[in-house]
N, C-alpha and C positions, 0 to 999 in steps of 0.2 A: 676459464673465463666465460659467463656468458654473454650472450646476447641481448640485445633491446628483445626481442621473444623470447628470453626464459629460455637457451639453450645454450648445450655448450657448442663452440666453434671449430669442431675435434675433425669435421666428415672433410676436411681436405688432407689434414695431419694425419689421420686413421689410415687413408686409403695411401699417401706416400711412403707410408712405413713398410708397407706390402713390398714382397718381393719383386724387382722389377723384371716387367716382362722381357722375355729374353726370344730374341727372332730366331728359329732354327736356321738351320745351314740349308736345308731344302725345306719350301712351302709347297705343299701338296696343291695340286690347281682344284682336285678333286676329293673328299674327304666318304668317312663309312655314312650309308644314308641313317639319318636318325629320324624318328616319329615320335621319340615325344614332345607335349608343348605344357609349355610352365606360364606362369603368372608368377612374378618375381611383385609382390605385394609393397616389399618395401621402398621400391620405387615410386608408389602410389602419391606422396609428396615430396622430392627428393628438389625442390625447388626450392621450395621454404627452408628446406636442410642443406641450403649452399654455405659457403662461410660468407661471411660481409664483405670480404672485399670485394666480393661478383655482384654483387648488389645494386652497384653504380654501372657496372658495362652491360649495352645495349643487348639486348635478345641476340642481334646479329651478329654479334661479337661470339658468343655463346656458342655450345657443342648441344644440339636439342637433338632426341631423338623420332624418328617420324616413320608414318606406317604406308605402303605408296600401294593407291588402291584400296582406300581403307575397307569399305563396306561389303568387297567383295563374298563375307561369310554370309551372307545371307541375298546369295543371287538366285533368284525363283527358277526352281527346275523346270514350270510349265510355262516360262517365261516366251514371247517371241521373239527372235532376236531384233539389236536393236537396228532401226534405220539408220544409223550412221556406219551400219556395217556394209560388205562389196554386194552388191546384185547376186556375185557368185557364192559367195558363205548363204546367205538368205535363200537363193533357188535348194541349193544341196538341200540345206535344214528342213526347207518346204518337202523335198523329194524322198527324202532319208531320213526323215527326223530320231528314226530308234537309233542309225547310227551316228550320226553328225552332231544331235546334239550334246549326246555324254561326253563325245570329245569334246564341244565346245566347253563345256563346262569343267572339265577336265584340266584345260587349260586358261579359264578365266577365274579359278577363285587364285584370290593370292593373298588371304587372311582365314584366319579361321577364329579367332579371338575376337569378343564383340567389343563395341567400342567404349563400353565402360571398362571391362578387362582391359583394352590395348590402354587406355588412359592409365589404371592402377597400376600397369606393367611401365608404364614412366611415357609412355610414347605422349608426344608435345606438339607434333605435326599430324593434320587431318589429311588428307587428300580425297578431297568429294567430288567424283564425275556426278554432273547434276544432268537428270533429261525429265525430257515429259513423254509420255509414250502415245504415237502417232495414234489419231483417229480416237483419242481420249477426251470427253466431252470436260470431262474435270479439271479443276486448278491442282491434283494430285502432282506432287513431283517427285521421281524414283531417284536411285541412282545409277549407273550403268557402268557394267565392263562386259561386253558384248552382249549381253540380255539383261535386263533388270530387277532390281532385287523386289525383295516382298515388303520390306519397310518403305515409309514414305521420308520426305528429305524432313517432312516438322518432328516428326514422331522422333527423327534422332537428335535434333536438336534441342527438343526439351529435356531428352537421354541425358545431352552434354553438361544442359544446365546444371541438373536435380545434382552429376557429378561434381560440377565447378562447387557447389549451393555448400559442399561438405568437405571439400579442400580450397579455401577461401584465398592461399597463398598461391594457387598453383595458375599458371598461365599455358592457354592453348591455342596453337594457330590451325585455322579452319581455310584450307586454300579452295574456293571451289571453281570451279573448271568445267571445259566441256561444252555444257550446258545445249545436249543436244535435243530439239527439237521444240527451245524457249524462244518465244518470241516475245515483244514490247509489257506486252500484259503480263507473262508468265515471269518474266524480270523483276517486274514493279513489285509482284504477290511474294516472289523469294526473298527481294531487299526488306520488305516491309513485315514479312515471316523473322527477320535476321533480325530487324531491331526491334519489334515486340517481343520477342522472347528474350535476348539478354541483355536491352537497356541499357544500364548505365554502368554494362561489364565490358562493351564495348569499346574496344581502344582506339578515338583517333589518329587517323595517319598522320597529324602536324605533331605527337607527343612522342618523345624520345623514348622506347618505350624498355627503361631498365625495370629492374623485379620491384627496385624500391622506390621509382615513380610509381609502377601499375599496383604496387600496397597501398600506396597513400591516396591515389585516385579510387581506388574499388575497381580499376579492371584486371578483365583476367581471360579475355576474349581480343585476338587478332584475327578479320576476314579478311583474308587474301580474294579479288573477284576480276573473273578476266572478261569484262565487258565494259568498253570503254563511256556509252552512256553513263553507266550506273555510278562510275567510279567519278561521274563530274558533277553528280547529284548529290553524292552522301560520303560527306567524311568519315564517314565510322568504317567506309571500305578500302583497303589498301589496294594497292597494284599489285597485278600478276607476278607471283613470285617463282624467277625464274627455276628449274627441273631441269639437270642434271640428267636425259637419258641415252641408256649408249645405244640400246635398240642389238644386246649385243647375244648371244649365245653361249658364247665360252666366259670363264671367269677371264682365264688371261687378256682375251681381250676388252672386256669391260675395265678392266683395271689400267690396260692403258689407254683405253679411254678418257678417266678420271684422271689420269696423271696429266695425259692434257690439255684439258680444261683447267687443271689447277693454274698449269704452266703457262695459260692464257690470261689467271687474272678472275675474279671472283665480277659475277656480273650484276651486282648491286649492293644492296642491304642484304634482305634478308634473301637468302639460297638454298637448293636444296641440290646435294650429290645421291646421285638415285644406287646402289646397289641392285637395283634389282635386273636381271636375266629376263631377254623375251625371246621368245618361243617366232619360230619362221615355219613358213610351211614345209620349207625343206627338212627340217628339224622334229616334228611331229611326224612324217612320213619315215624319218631313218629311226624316230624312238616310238612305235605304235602301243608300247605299253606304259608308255612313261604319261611324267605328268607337271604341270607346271612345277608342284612342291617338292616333286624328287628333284626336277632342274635344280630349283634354287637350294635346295638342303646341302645339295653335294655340293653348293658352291663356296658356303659358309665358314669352312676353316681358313682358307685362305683369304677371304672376302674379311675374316677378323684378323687377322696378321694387318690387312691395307688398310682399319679402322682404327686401331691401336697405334697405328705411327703418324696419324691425325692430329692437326693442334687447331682448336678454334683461334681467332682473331680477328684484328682487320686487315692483314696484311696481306698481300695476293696470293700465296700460296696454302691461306688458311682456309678451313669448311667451316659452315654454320648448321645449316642442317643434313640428318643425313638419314635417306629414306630406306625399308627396306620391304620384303615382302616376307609373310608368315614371324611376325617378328617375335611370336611366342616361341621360338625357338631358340637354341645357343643363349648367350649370352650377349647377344644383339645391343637391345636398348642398355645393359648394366654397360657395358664398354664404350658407349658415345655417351653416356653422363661423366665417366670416369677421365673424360678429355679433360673436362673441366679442371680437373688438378692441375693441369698444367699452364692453366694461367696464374700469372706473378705478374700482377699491373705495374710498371705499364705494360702492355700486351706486348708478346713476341711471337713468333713462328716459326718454324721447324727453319732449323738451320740446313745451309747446301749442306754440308759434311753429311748430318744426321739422312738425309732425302737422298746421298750416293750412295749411303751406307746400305738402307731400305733398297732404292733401285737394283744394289748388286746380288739381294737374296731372291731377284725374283728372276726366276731361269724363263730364258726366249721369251719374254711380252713382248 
């Protein structure tokens, strides 16, 4: 059968036919480190390729996949670090710069796919730290994870457009954050950046925003903006959408972290369960050769066992979005679209049985 778009309705039926996943008996906390990173292409529209009955429930309702720290591939090596870092990282870098910076950097990219790639690859969540860089006479604005990258925040978002311009069904949420070293002025030039460039792709926050309102409107853009001014000025910017992080080290313990927060209740609409690993000083001093990407790679096998037993919805123990870092790796983003199968409206969520079942393959959390 197809579709009101000339398709057929097969990508939910296709993918339940598949073998189900089956949880081993033991989940590794730590897995072999891998390097390589893929662009999974066919993800590139994989929205418009929902079946119809996802059509009607809300974004938030939905399994999206999201990249945490998007811009991080392209953080300027001769960069200074930024002011919202400690006195003490900024004196070191000043003193030792041959050696403190490669470790800064070392441990600040957590992408490496640009953000046309991370979009083709299905990724649906932005996550934009926005700054201005001190003693900057210009209305320039970078982005930042401990030093600033070499693109500016316009330059990417016309990136996003030219990409929206050519997948016309597809929808992306742009959370931006941070916003170190913006003031009143520097607010006004981003908002006003944000709707001259994609106008009437813009989704306001009063509209309920399923795939098949945001077709019949023409949007295809959600900003998420965590500046309470701005958000009382212009409807086209939604509320700070709460972040999921655990701030954690180990997978085991990230994970029960996540378990609970689920256990606490979903803390709006739209949300994001962060997956990703941070690094402590303790942690770079006991691994001196290591690197953010080795952290999080080895964390990946087990980290996909905890994504796979995921159900979106609206009920308290469901995820909507869910972030991760270097997400051109594994099978990351194909496994949080593939939640989606398990919705059968009216929505449900992972049963206690199924969530004790899960709990008991996972040894000491």
């Amino acid at each position: 059968m197809k579709s009101a778009h000339g398709r057929s309705d097969s990508w939910c039926e296709q993918r339940e036919r598949r073998t189900p996943y089956e949880v081993p008996e033991h989940i590794p906390m730590e897995g072999p480190l891998q390097t390589f990173v893929h662009v999974c292409h066919e993800n590139g529209q994989w929205m418009s390729q929902l079946p119809e009955k996802l059509w009607d429930i809300p974004l938030y309702n939905l399994a999206l996949p999201g990249s945490h720290d998007t811009m991080t591939y392209c953080l300027d090596k001769s960069s200074a670090v930024s002011g919202n870092e400690s006195k003490l990282v900024k004196f070191l870098n000043k003193c030792l710069p041959c050696i403190v910076h490669p470790i800064i950097m070392k441990w600040s990219i957590t992408q490496v796919l640009t953000v046309t790639e991370q979009l083709e690859a299905g990724v649906r969540y932005l996550d934009f730290r926005i700054a201005h860089k001190a003693n900057d006479p210009s209305m320039n604005l970078y982005f930042v994870h401990m030093v600033y990258t070499t693109v500016t925040v316009q330059d990417i978002l016309w990136e996003i457009l030219r990409w929206l311009e050519t997948h016309p069904q597809e929808v992306v949420i742009i959370a931006c954050r941070n916003f170190d070293g913006l003031n009143k002025r520097l607010h006004n030039h981003l908002v006003a950046c944000i709707k001259e460039i994609f106008q009437c792709k813009l989704c306001p926050r009063y509209v309920v925003p399923t795939l098949r309102t945001m077709w019949h409107l023409g949007h295809q853009v959600i900003v998420s903006y965590e500046e309470e001014v701005q958000l009382g000025k212009h409807c086209e910017l939604w509320p700070p959408i709460p972040y999921w992080w655990g701030n954690k080290t180990s997978t085991r313990a990230l994970i029960r972290y996540l378990e609970r927060m689920k256990r606490m209740g979903r803390p709006g609409k739209f949300f994001v369960a962060g997956i990703n690993l941070t690094e402590n000083l303790r942690y770079i001093l006991v691994h001196p050769f290591g690197s953010l990407k080795k952290m999080t790679l080895q964390s990946l096998p087990c980290l996909k066992i905890w994504i796979k037993q995921q159900y979106p919805g609206p009920k308290k123990k469901c995820i909507n979005i869910i972030a991760g870092d270097f997400i051109g790796n594994n099978d990351f983003v194909k496994d949080v679209i593939e939640l989606n199968t398990k919705i059968n409206p009216p929505l449900h969520c992972q049963s206690e049985v199924e969530q004790i079942a899960f709990d008991s393959q996972l040894p000491n959390l």
